[in-house]
C-alpha positions as CSV (number, residue, x, y, z in Angstrom):
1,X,0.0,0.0,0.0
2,X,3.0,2.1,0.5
3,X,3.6,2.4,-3.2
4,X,-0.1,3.3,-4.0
5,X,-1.1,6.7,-5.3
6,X,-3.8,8.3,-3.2
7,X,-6.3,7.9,-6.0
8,X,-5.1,4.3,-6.1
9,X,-5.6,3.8,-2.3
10,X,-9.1,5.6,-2.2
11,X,-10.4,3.1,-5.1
12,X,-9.5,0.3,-3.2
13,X,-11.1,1.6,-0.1
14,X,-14.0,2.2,-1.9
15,X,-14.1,-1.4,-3.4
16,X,-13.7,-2.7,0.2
17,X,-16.6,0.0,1.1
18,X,-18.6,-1.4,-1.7
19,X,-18.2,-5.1,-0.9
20,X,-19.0,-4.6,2.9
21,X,-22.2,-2.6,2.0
22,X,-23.1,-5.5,-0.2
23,X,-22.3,-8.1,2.1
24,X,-24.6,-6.0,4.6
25,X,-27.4,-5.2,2.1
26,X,-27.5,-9.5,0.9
27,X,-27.4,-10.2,4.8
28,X,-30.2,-7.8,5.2
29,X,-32.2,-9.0,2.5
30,X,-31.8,-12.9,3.3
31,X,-33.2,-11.7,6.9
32,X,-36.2,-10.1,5.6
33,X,-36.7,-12.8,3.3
34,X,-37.0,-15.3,6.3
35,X,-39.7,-13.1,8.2
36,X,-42.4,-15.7,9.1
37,X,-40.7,-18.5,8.1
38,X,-38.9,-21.5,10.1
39,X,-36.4,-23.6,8.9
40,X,-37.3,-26.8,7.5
41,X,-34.6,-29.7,7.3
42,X,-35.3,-31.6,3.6
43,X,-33.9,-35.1,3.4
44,X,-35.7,-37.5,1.5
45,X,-34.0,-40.2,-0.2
46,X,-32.4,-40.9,-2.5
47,X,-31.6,-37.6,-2.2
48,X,-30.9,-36.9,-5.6
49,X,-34.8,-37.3,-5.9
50,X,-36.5,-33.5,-6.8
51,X,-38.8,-32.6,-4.4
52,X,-41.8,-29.8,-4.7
53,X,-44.0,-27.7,-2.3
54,X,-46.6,-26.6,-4.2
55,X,-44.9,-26.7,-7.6
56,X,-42.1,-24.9,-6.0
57,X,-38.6,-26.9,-6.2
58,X,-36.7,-26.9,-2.9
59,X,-33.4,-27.8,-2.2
60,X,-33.0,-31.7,-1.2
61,X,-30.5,-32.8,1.9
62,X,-30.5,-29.1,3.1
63,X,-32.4,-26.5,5.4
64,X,-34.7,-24.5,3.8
65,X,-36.7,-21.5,5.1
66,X,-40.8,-21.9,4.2
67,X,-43.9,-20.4,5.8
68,X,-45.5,-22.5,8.0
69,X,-48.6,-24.7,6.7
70,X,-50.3,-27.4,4.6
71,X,-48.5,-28.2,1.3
72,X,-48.7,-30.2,-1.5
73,X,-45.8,-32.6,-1.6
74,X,-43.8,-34.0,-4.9
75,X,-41.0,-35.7,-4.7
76,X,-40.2,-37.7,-8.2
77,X,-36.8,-39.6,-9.6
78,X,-36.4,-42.1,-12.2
79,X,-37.0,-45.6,-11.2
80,X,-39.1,-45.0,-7.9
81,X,-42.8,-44.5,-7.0
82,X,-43.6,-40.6,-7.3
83,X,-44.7,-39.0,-4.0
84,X,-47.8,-36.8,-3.5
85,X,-49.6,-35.8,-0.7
86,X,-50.4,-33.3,1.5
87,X,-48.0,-32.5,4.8
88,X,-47.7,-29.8,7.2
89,X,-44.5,-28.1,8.3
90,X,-44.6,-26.6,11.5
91,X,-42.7,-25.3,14.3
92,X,-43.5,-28.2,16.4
93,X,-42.6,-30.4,13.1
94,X,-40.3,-28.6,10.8
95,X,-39.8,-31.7,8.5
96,X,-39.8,-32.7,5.2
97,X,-38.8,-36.4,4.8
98,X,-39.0,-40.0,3.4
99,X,-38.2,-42.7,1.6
100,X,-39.1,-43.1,-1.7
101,X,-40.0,-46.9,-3.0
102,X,-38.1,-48.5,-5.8
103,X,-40.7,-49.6,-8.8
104,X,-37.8,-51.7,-10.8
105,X,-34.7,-53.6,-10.4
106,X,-32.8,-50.3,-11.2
107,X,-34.5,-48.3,-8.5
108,X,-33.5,-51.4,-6.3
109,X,-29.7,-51.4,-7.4
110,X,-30.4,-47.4,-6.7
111,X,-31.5,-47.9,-3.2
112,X,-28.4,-50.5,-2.1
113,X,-25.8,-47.8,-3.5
114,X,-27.4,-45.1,-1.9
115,X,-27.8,-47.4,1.4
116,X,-26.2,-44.4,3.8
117,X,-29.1,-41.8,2.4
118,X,-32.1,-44.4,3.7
119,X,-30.4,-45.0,6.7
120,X,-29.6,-41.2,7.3
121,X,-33.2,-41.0,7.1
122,X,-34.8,-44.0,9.2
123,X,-32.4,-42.3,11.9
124,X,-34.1,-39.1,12.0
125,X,-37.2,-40.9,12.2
126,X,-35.9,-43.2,14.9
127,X,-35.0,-39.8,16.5
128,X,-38.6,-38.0,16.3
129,X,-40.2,-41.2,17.5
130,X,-38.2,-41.5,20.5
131,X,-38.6,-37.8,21.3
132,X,-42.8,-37.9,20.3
133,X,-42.6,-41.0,22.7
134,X,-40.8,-39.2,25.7
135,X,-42.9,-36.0,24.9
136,X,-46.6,-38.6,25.3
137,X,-45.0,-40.1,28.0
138,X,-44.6,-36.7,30.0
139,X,-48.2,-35.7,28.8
140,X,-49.5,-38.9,30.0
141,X,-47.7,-40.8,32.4
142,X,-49.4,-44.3,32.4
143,X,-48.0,-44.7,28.7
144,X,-44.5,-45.7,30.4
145,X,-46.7,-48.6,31.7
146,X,-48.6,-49.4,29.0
147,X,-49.3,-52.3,26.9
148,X,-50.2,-54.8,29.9
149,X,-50.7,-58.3,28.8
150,X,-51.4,-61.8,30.9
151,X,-53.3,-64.7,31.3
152,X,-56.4,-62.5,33.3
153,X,-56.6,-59.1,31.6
154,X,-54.8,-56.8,29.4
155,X,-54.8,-52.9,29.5
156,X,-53.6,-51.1,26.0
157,X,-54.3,-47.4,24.5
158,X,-55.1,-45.7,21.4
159,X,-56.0,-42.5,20.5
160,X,-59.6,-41.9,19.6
161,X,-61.1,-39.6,16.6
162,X,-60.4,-36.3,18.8
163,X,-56.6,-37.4,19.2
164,X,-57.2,-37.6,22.8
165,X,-55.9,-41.1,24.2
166,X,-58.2,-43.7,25.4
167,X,-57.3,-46.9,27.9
168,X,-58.7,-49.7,27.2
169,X,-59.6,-53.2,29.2
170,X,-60.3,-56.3,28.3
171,X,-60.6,-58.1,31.1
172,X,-63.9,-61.0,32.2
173,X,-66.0,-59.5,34.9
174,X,-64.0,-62.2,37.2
175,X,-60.6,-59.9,36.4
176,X,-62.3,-56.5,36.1
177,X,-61.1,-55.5,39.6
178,X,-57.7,-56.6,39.4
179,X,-57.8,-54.9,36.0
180,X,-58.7,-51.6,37.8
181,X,-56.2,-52.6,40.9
182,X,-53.4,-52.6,38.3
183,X,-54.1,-48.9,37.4
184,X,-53.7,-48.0,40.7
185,X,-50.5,-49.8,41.1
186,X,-49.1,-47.4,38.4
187,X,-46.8,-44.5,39.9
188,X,-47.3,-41.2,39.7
189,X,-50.6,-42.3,37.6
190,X,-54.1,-40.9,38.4
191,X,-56.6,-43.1,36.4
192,X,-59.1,-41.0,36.9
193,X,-57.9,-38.6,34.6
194,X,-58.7,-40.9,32.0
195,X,-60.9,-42.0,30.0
196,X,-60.9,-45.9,31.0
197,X,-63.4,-47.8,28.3
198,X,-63.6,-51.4,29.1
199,X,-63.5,-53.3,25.5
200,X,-66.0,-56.2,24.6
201,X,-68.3,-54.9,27.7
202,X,-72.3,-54.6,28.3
203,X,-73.4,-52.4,31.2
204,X,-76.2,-54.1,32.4
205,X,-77.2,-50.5,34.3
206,X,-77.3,-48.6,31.0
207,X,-80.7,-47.2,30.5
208,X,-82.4,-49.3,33.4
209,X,-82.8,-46.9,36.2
210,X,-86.5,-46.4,37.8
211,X,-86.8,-42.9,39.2
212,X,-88.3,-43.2,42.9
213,X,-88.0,-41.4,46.0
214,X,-86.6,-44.4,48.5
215,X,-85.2,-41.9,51.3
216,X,-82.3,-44.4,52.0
217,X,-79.7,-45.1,49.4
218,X,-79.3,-48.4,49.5
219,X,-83.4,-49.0,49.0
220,X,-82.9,-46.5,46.5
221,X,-80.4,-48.1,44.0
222,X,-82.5,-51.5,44.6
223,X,-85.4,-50.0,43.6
224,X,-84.0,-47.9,40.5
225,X,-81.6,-51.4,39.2
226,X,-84.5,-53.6,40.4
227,X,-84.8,-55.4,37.0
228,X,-81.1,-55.7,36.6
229,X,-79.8,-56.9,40.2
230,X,-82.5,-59.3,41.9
231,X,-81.2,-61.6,44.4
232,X,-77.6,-62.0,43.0
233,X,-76.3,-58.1,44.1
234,X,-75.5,-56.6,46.9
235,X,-75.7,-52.6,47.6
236,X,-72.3,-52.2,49.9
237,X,-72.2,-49.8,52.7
238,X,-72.8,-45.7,51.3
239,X,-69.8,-43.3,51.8
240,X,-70.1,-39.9,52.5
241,X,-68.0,-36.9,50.9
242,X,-69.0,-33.5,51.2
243,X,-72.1,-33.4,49.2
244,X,-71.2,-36.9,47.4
245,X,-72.3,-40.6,48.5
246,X,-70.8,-43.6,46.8
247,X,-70.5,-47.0,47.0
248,X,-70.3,-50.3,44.7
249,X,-73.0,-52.8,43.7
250,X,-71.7,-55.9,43.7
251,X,-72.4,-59.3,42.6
252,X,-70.3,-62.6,43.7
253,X,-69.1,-64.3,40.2
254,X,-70.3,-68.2,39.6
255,X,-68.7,-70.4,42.6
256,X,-65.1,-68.6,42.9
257,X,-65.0,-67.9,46.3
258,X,-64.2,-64.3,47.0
259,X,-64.3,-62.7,43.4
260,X,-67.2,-59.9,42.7
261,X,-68.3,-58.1,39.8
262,X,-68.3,-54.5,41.1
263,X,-69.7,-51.7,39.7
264,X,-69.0,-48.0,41.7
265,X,-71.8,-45.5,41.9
266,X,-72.2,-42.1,43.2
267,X,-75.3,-40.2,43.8
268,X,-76.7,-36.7,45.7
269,X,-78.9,-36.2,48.3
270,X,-81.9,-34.4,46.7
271,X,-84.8,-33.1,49.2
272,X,-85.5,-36.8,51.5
273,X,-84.2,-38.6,48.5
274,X,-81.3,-38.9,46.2
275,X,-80.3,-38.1,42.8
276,X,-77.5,-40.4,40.6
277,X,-74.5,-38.3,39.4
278,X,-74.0,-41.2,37.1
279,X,-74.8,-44.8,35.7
280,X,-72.7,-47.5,37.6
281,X,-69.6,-48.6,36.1
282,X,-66.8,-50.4,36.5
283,X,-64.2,-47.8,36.8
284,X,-65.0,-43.8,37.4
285,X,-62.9,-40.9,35.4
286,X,-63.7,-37.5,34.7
287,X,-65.2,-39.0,31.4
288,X,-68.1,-40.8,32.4
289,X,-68.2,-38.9,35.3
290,X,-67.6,-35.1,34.7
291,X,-67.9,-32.3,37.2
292,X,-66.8,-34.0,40.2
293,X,-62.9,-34.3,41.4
294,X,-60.5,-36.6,40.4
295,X,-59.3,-36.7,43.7
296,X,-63.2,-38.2,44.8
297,X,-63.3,-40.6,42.0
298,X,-59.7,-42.4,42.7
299,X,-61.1,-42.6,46.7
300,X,-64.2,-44.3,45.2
301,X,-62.6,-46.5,42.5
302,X,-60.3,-48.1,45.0
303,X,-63.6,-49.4,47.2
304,X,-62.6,-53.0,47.6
C-alpha cells in the first residue's frame, strides 16, 4: 500500500466500502426474506430425488426456510414410485422427509448404492419417535406402563377420533377389579384422569334406572336397578363426601370364592331422597363422570 497513489488507495477503499455494504445489504435481505418462516430440514432419499411444495422446487438434503402450513408434496426420480400428498411443516414439526420406494430392479440397485441416504433418514425418524414417545409419556404418564398383557386381563391405549388417548380393558368380569387394581399400582398415575373404556363390555345398568324417591340409598339403587340386580347383588355400605355418597354394587361371580363383579356409583342427596351423578360402572374418570374431582373418583374406585 506504500507504493499506492492516493487515488489508487481511495479506489480500493471504496471497493472494500462497496463489498461490505453488499455483504450487509444480501445479509439484510436474506433476513427479511425469512420473516415468518422456520427452517425446514429436507432429506428424503435418494436424495438426488426433486422434491416440490406446491410446484415450488426446494433444495433436497439441506435446510430450507418456508412459511409454516399445509402443502402439496412431490417428490419424483427415475426408477421409484412418485410421492404426492399433503404435509404440514410446523414449528413443532419442521420436517420434510421419506423414503421413496423402488418400482424396478434399477430403482432397487439405486437404493443399495445409496444405502447411507435411507439410513440417514430412518435415523431421523428413529430420533422423532423416541422424542414424540418421551414428549406422550410426559403428557400422559401411564404410557410408560402401558401395553399390559397376561393370562387374566390386558390394558392397551389408542387415541380416539379427537386425538385424545383412550385406555382400554379387556378383562372377564372375574378380572375387572384386578384390572382396575393394576391402574392404581401405576406411579405417579391418576386413572381417573382418564378415559378408562372397558373393551368387549355390556353395562347391564345402561338405561335401566326407575326414578323413585326411596329416602335411603341403599333402597334407592335396589329400587331404580331392580330389574337388573334381583337376588344376585349386593348394595355395599354408602360413603359420604361433602355433598357426594358412593358405593359399589356388587355381585359374587359363579362359585369362585371371593371374586365380585363391582360396579361404583355415586349419587346426591336431593330433598329426602337422592339423585344419581352417574350410571354404575366399573371404573370412574372424569369421562363418564364429569364435574366431580378426580381426587373423589380415585377414593371411590379403590372401594374394595
Amino acid at each position: 500500500m506504500e507504493n499506492l497513489s492516493s487515488r489508487q488507495r481511495r479506489v480500493i477503499v471504496a471497493i472494500f466500502a462497496s463489498i461490505i455494504v453488499l455483504g450487509v445489504g444480501i445479509l439484510a435481505f436474506v433476513q427479511i426474506s425469512r420473516i415468518g418462516k422456520i427452517a425446514a430440514t429436507v432429506k428424503y432419499a435418494p436424495y438426488n430425488a426433486t422434491v416440490k411444495l406446491d410446484g415450488e422446487r426446494i433444495s433436497n438434503n439441506s435446510t430450507v426456510y418456508v412459511v409454516p402450513g399445509e402443502y402439496e408434496l412431490v417428490v419424483e426420480v427415475e426408477y421409484f414410485d412418485t410421492v404426492e400428498k399433503k404435509i404440514t411443516v410446523s414449528e413443532e414439526y419442521p420436517y420434510v422427509i421419506g423414503e421413496m420406494i423402488p418400482n424396478s430392479d434399477m430403482g432397487e440397485q439405486i437404493a443399495r448404492e445409496r444405502l447411507s441416504e435411507f439410513l440417514d433418514v430412518e435415523s431421523i425418524f428413529g430420533n422423532l419417535t423416541a422424542a414424540e414417545g418421551a414428549k406422550e409419556k410426559e403428557q400422559y404418564p401411564i404410557l410408560k406402563y402401558l401395553p399390559v398383557n397376561n393370562a387374566l386381563f390386558s390394558i392397551s391405549y389408542e387415541y380416539d377420533k379427537s386425538g385424545n388417548l383412550q385406555v382400554n380393558i379387556k378383562a372377564s368380569q372375574t378380572y375387572r377389579n384386578t384390572a382396575v387394581s393394576k391402574l392404581y399400582s401405576f406411579e405417579n398415575v391418576d386413572p381417573a384422569q382418564y378415559n378408562v373404556i372397558f373393551k368387549d363390555f355390556v353395562n347391564p345398568f345402561d338405561g335401566t334406572f326407575v326414578k323413585n324417591t326411596a329416602s335411603d340409598p341403599k333402597e334407592f339403587l335396589a329400587k331404580g336397578y331392580g330389574s337388573v340386580m334381583g337376588e344376585d347383588y349386593v348394595v355395599r355400605d354408602v360413603r359420604n363426601d361433602g355433598e357426594y355418597y358412593y358405593t359399589t354394587i356388587e355381585t359374587e361371580i359363579g362359585q369362585q370364592d371371593g371374586f365380585y363383579a363391582s360396579w361404583r356409583v355415586l349419587m346426591r342427596k336431593s330433598g329426602g331422597s337422592w339423585d344419581l351423578v352417574t350410571t354404575p360402572y366399573p371404573v370412574l374418570t372424569k369421562y363418564n363422570t364429569p364435574d366431580v374431582s378426580t381426587e373423589l373418583l380415585n377414593k371411590i374406585n379403590r372401594l374394595e
